[in-house]
KEDOMAR-964257 format. One record per residue (C-alpha): x, z, y; residue number from 0. Coordinates in Angstrom, 2 decimals. Layout:
@c1:X c3:Z c2:Y seq:NUM
...
***
This chain:
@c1:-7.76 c3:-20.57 c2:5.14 seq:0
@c1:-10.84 c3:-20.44 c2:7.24 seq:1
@c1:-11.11 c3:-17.45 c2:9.62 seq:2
@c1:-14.16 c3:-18.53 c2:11.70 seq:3
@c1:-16.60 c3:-20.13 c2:9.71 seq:4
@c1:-20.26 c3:-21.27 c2:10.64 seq:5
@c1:-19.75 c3:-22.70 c2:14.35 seq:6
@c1:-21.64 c3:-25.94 c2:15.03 seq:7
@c1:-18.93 c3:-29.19 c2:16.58 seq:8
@c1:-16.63 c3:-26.44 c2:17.03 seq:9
@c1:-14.10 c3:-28.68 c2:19.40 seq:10
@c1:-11.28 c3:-28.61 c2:22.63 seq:11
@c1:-10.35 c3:-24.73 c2:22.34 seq:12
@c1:-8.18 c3:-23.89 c2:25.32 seq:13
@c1:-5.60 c3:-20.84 c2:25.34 seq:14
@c1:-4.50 c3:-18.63 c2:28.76 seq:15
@c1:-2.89 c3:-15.46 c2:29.21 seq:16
@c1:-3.83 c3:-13.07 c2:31.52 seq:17
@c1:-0.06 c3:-11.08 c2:33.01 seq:18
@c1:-1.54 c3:-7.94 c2:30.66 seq:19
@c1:-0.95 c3:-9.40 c2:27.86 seq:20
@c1:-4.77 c3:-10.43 c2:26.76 seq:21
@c1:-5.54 c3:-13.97 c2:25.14 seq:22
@c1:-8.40 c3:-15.52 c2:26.54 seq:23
@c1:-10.20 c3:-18.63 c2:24.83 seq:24
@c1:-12.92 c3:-20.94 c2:25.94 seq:25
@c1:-14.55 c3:-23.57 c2:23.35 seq:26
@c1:-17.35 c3:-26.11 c2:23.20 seq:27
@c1:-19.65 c3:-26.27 c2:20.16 seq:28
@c1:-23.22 c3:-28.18 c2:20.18 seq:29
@c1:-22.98 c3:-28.53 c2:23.69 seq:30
@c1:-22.28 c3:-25.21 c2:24.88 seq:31
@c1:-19.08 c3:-23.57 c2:26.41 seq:32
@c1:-18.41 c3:-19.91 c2:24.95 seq:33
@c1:-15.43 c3:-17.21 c2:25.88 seq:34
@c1:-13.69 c3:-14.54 c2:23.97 seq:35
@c1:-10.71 c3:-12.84 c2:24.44 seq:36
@c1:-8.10 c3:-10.59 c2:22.64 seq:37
@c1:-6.08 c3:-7.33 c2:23.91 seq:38
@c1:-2.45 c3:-7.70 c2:22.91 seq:39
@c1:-2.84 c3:-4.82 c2:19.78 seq:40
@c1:-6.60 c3:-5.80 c2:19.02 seq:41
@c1:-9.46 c3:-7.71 c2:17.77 seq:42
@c1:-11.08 c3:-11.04 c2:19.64 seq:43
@c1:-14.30 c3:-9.96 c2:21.20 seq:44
@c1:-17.43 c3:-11.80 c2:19.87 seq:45
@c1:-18.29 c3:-14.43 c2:21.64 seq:46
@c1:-20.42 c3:-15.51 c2:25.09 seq:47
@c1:-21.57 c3:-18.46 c2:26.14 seq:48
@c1:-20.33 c3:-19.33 c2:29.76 seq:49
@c1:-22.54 c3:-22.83 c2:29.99 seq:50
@c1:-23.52 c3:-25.62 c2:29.18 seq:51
@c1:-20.88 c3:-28.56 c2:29.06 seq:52
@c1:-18.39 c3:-29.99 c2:27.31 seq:53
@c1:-14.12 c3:-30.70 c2:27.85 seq:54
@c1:-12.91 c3:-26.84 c2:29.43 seq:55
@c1:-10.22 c3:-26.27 c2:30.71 seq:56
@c1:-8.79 c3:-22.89 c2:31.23 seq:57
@c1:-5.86 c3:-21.59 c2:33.59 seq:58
@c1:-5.30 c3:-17.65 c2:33.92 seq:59
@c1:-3.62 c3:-16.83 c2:37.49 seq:60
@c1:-1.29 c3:-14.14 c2:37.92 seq:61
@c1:-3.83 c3:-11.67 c2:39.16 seq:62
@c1:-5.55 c3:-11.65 c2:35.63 seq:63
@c1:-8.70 c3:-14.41 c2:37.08 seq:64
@c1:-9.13 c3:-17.18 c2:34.49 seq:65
@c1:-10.29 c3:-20.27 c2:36.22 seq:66
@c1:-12.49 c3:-22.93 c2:33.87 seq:67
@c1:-13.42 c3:-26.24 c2:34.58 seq:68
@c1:-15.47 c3:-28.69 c2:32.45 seq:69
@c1:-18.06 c3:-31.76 c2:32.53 seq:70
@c1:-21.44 c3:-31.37 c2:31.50 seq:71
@c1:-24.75 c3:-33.08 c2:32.48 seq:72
@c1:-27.32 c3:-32.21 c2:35.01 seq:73
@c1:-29.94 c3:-34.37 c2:36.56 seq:74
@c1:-28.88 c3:-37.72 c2:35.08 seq:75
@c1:-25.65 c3:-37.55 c2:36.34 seq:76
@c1:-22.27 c3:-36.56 c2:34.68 seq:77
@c1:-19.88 c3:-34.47 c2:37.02 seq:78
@c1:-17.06 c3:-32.06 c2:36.64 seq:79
@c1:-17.75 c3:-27.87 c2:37.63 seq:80
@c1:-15.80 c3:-24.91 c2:38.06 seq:81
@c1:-16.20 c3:-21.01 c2:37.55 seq:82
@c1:-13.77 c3:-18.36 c2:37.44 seq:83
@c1:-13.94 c3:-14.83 c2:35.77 seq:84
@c1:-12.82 c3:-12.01 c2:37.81 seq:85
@c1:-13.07 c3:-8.36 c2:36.47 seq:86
@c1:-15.20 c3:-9.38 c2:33.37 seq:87
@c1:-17.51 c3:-11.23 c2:35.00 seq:88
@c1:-17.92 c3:-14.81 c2:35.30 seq:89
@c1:-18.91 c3:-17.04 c2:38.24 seq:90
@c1:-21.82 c3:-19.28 c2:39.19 seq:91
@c1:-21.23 c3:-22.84 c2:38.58 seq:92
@c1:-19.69 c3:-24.07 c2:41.59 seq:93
@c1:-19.48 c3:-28.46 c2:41.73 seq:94
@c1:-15.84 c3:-30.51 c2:41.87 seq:95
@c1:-16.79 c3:-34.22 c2:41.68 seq:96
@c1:-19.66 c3:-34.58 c2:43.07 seq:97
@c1:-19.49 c3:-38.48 c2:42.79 seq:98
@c1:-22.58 c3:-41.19 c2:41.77 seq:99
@c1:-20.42 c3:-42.25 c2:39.01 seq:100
@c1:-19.30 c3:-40.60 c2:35.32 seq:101
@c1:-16.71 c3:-37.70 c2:35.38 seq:102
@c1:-15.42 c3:-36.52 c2:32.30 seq:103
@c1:-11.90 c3:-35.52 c2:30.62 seq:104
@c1:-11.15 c3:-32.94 c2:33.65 seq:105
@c1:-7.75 c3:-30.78 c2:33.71 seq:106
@c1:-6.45 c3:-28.29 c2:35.66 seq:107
@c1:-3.02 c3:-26.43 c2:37.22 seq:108
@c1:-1.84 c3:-24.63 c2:39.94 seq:109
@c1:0.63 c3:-24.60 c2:41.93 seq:110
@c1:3.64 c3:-21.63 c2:42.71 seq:111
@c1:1.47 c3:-21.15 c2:46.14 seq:112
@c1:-1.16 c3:-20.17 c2:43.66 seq:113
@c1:-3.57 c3:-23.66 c2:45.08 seq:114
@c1:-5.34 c3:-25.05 c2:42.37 seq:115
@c1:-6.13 c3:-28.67 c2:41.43 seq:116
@c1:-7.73 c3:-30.65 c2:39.49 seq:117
@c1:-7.78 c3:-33.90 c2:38.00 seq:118
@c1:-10.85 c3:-36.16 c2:36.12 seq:119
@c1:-11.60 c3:-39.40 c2:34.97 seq:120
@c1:-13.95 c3:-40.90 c2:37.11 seq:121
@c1:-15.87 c3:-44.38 c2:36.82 seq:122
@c1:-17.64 c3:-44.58 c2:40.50 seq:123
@c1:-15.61 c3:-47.50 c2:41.20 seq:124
@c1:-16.58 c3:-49.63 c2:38.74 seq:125
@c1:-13.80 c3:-48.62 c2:36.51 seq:126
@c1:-11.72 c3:-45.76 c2:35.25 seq:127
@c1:-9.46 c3:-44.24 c2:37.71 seq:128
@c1:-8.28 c3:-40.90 c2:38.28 seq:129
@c1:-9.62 c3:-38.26 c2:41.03 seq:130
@c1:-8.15 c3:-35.03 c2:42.07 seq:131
@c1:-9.74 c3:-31.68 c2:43.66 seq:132
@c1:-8.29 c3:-29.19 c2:45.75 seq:133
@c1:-9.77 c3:-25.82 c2:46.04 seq:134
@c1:-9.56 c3:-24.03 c2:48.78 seq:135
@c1:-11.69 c3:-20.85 c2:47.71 seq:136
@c1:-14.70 c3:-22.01 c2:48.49 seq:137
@c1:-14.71 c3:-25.63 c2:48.12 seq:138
@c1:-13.09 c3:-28.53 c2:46.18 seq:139
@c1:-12.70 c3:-31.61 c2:47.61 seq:140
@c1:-12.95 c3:-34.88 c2:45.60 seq:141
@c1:-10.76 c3:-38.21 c2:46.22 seq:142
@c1:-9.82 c3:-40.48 c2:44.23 seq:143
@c1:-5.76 c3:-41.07 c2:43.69 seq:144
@c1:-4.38 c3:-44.11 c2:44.78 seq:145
@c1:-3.36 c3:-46.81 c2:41.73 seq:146
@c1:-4.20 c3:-44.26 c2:39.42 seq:147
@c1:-6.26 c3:-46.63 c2:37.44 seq:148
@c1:-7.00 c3:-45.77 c2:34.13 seq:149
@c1:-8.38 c3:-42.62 c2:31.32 seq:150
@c1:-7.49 c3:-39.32 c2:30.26 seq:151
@c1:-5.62 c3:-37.69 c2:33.06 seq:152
@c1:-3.15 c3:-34.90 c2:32.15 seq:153
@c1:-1.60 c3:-33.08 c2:35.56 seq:154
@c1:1.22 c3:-30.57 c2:36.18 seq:155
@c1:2.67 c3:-28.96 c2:39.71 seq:156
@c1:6.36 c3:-28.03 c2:39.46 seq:157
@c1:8.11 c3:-25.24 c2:41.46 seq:158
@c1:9.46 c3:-27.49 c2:44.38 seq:159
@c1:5.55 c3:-28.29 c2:44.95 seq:160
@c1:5.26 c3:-31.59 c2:43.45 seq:161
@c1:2.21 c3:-32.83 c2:41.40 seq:162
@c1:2.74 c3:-35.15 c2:38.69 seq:163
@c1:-0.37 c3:-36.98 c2:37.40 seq:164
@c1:-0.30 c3:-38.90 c2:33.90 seq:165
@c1:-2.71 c3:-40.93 c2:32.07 seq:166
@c1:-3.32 c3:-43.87 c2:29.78 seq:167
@c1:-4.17 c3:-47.59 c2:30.75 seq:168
@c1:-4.32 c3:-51.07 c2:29.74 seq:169
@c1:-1.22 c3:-53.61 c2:30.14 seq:170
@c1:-0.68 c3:-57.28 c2:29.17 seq:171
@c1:1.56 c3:-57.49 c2:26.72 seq:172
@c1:4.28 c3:-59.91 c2:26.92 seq:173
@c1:3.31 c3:-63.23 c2:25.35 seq:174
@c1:-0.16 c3:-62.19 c2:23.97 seq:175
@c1:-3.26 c3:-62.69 c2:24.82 seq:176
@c1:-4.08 c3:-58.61 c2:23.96 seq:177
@c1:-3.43 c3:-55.56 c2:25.83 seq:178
@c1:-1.89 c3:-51.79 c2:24.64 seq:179
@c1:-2.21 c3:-48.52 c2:26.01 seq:180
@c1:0.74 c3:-47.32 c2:27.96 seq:181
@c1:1.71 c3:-43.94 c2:29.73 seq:182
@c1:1.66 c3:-44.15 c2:33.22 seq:183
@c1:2.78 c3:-41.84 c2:35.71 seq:184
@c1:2.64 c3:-40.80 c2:39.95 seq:185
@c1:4.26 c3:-37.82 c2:41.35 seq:186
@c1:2.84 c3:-36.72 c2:44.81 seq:187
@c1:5.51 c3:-34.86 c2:46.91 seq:188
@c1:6.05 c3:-35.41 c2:50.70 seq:189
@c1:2.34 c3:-36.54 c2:51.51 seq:190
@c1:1.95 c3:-39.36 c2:49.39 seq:191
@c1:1.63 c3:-40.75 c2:45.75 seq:192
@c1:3.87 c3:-42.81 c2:44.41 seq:193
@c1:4.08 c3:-45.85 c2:42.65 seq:194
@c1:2.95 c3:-45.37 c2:38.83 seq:195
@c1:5.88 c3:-45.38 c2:36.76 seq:196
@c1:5.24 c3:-47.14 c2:32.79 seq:197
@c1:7.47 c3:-44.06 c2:30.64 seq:198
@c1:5.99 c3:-45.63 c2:27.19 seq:199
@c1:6.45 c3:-49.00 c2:28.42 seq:200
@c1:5.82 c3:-50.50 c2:24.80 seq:201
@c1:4.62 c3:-54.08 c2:24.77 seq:202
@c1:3.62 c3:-53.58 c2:21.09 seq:203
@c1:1.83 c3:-50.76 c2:19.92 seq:204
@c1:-0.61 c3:-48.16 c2:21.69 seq:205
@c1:0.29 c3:-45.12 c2:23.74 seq:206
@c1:-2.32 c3:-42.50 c2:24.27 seq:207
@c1:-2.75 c3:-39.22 c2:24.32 seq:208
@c1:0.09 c3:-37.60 c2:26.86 seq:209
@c1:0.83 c3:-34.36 c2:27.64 seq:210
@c1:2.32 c3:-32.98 c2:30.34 seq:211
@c1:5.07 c3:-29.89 c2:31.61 seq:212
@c1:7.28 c3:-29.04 c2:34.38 seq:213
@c1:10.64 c3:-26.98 c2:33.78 seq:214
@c1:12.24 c3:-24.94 c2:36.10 seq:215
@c1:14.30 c3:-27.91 c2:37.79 seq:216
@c1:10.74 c3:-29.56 c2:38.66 seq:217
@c1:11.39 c3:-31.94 c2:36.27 seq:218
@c1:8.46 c3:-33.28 c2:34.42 seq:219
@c1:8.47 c3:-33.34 c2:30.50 seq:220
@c1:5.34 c3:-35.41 c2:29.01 seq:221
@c1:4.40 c3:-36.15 c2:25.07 seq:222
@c1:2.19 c3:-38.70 c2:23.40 seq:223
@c1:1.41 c3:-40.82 c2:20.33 seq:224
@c1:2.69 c3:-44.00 c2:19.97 seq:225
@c1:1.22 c3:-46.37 c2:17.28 seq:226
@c1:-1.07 c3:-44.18 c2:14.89 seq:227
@c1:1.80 c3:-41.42 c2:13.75 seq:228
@c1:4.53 c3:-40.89 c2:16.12 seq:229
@c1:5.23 c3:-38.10 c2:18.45 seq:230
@c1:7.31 c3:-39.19 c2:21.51 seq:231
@c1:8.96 c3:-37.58 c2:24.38 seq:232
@c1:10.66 c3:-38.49 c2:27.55 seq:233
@c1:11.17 c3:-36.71 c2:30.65 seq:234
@c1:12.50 c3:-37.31 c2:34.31 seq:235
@c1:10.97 c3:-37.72 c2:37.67 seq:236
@c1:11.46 c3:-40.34 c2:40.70 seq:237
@c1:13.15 c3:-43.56 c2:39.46 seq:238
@c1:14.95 c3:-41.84 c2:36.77 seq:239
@c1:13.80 c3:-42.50 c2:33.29 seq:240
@c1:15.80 c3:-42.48 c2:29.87 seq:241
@c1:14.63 c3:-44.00 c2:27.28 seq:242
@c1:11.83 c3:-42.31 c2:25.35 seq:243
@c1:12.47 c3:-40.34 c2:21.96 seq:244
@c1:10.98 c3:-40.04 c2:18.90 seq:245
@c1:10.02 c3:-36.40 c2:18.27 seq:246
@c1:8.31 c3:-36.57 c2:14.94 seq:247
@c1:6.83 c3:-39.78 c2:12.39 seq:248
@c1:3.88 c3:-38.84 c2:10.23 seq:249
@c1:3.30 c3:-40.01 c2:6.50 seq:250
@c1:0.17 c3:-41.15 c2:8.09 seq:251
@c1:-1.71 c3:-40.07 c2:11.30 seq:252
@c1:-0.57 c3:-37.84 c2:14.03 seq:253
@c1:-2.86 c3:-37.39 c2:16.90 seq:254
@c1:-3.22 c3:-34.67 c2:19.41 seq:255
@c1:0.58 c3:-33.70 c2:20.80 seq:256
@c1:1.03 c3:-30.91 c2:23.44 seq:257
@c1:3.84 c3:-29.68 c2:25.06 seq:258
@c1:4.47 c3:-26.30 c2:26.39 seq:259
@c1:7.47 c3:-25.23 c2:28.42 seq:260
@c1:8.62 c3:-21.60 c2:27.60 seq:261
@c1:11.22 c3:-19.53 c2:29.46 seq:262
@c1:11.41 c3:-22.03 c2:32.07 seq:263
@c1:13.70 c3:-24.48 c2:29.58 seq:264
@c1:12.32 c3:-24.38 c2:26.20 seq:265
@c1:10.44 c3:-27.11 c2:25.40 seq:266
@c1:7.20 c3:-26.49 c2:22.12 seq:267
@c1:5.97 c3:-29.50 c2:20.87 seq:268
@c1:2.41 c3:-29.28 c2:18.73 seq:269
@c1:0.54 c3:-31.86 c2:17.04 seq:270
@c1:-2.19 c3:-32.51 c2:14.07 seq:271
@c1:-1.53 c3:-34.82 c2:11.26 seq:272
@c1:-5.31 c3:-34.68 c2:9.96 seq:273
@c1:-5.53 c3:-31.60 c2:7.78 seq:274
@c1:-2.14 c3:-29.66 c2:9.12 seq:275
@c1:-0.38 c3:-29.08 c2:12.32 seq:276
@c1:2.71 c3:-29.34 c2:12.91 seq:277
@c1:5.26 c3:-27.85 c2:16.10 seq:278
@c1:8.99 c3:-28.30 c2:17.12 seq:279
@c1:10.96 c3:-27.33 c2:19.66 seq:280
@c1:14.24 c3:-27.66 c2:21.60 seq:281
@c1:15.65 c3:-27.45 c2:24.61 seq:282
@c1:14.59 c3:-29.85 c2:27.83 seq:283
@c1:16.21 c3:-33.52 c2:27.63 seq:284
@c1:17.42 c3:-32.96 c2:24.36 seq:285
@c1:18.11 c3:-36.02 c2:22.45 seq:286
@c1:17.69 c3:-34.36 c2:18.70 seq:287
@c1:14.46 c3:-33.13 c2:17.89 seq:288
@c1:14.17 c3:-30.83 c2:14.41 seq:289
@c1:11.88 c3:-31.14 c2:11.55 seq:290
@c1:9.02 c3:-29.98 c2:12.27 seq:291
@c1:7.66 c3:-27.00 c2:10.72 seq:292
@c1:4.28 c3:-27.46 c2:9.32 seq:293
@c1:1.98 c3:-24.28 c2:11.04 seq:294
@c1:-1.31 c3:-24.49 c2:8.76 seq:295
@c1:-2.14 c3:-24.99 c2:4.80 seq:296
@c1:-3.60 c3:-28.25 c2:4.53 seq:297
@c1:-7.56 c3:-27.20 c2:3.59 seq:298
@c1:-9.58 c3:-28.67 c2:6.16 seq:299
@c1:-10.01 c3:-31.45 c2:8.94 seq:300
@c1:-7.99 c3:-30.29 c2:12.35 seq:301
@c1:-8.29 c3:-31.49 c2:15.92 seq:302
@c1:-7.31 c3:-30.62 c2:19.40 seq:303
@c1:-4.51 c3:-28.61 c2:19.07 seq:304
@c1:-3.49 c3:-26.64 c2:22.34 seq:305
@c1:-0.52 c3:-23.77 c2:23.04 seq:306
@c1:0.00 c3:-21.54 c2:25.54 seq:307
@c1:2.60 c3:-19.45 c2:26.66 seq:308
@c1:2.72 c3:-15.37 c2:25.80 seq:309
@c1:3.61 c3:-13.23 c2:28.67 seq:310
@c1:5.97 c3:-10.80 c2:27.15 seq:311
@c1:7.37 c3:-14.17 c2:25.45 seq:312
@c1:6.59 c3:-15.93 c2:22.22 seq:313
@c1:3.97 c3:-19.00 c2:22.21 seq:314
@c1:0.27 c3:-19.45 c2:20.81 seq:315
@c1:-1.29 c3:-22.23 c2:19.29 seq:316
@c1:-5.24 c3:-22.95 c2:19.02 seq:317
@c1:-6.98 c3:-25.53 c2:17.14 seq:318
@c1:-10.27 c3:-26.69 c2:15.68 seq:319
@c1:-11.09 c3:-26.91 c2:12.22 seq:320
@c1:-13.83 c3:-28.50 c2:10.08 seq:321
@c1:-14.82 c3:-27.20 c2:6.72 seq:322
@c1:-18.65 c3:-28.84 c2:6.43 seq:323
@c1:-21.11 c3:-30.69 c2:8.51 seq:324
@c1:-22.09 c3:-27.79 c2:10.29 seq:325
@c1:-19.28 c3:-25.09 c2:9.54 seq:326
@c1:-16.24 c3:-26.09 c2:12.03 seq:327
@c1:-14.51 c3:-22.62 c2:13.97 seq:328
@c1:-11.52 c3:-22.24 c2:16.16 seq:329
@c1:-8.15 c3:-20.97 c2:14.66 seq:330
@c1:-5.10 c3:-19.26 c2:16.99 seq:331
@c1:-1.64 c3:-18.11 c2:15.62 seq:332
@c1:1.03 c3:-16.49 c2:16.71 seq:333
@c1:5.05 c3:-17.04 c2:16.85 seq:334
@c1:6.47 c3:-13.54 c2:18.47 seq:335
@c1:10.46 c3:-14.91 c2:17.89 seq:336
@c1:11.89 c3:-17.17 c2:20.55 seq:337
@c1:13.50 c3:-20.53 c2:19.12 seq:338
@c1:11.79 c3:-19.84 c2:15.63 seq:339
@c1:8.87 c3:-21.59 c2:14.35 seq:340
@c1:8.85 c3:-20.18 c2:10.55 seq:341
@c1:6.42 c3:-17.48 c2:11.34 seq:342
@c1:3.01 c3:-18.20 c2:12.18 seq:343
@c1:0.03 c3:-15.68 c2:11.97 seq:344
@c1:-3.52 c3:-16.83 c2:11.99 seq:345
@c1:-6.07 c3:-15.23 c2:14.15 seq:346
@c1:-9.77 c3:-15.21 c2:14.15 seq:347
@c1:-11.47 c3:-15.74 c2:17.80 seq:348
@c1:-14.09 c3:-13.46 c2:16.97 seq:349
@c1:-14.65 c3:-11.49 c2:14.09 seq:350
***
């Protein structure tokens, strides 16, 4: 059922947790980036428009300061731009690209030293490749990473301080005169990048779509469609790669996995399949995933599905939802129970 109604393009709802307990949430909708947030026994706040842009991304540090980044337009040219939110208040816009090409798709994570990065899709080349920024309080540089050619970066640090960098890209495939999507990945530890590693490495059918999460071994745990309807999974780091598994296969579509890492080894899974969403879980590497449980009533049109991790433990999920042509809203629930995914609540963002 809907429980925000009336929101125009209602889209990419991200979900952070400050250490107090309080859900924070920024959205896009017609162009605009608005905030609200949620104590942990009350009501979401109505909600404020932060600025103009599109794609946020939203990290809460463990001082209670949510950081945001997101693209948006100004003077003819597309970049990426940060502000934070300390003691209720947020931030001018402060610039992370700053390149003469298009910048779009940004993420964002930081590391156990509490440095933050970032990572975009960038086309100042002449192509898509990835960049990353570095802040260092007051400034974030912008470079571009080395064979990181490609869209739709997804980034993660682990606890041993390496960075691992996905994305999507073109690759012949064998005998054919076409070219799929693959998952490609570089891990920068020691000073360098590394070579990109293929983990999809399917010659026949799209990949597209990954996800990203580090346990607390600093390995690297990353999700994706393959095809049009199946969830797959594979972890590892360095040269060592087993093959890929198949999480979950849709009746029809699936689109939109994420993957959370709770508890340091838990691994939540969370996808849409069009007009429900669906989430599993198990434990990192496993090799059996179960069904998964199906999170929503199937009423409306879904899209970008997103979790995040409860402090006092437990995991939340956000999505967007379309009713109408111009009545779309963002949806949260709640699963309190470790290991369980049979109780889900639904939460307004604003009432």
């Amino acid at each position: 059922m809907p429980v925000v109604t009336g929101l125009v393009n209602a889209a990419r709802p991200t979900l952070a947790f400050t250490p107090d307990g309080t859900a924070h949430s920024v959205w896009e909708s017609a162009g605009d980036l608005f905030y609200a947030s949620r104590p942990p026994a009350g009501r979401w706040s109505a909600a404020e428009r932060v600025a103009t842009g599109t794609s946020p991304a939203l990290l809460a540090d463990r001082n209670g300061t949510l950081h945001l980044i997101f693209a948006n337009q100004f003077m003819g040219n597309h970049d990426i731009y940060y502000v934070y939110r300390r003691d209720g208040i947020w931030s001018w816009p402060t610039g992370v690209s700053r390149t003469t090409g298009y910048s779009t798709e940004p993420t964002l994570a930081q590391a156990a030293d509490g440095t933050l990065y970032a990572a975009w899709m960038d086309n100042t080349p002449g192509y898509w490749t990835t960049y990353l920024g570095v802040w260092d309080g007051s400034f974030w540089s912008s470079e571009p990473v080395p064979n990181a050619r490609g869209q739709i970066p997804a980034l993660a640090t682990a606890a041993d301080g390496t960075i691992f960098l996905a994305w999507q890209d073109r690759s012949p495939s064998d005998g054919q005169s076409t070219s799929v999507l693959d998952i490609l990945l570089s891990e920068f530890s020691n000073g360098r990048w590394s070579l990109p590693v293929n983990v999809s490495d399917r010659p026949d059918v799209d990949s597209y779509g990954v996800s990203l999460a580090t346990t607390a071994d600093s390995i690297v745990h990353l999700t994706w469609i393959e095809g049009s309807n199946q969830v797959r999974y594979c972890y590892g780091r360095g040269d060592s790669w087993p093959v890929p598994q198949t999480v979950s296969t849709a009746a029809a579509v699936a689109r939109g996995a994420h993957i959370l890492v709770e508890g340091g080894g838990w691994l939540d899974i969370a996808w849409d399949e069009g007009e429900i969403v669906r989430a599993t879980g198990g434990p990192a590497g496993t090799l059996t995933w179960p069904k998964a449980d199906v999170v929503t009533v199937p009423i409306a049109n879904l899209k970008d599905v997103t979790l995040a991790a409860r402090p006092a433990g437990g995991v939340a999920l956000g999505w967007a939802q379309t009713t109408g042509p111009d009545d779309s809203g963002i949806y949260t629930a709640w699963r309190d129970t470790a290991f369980s995914w049979r109780h889900w609540l639904p939460v307004s963002l604003h009432q």
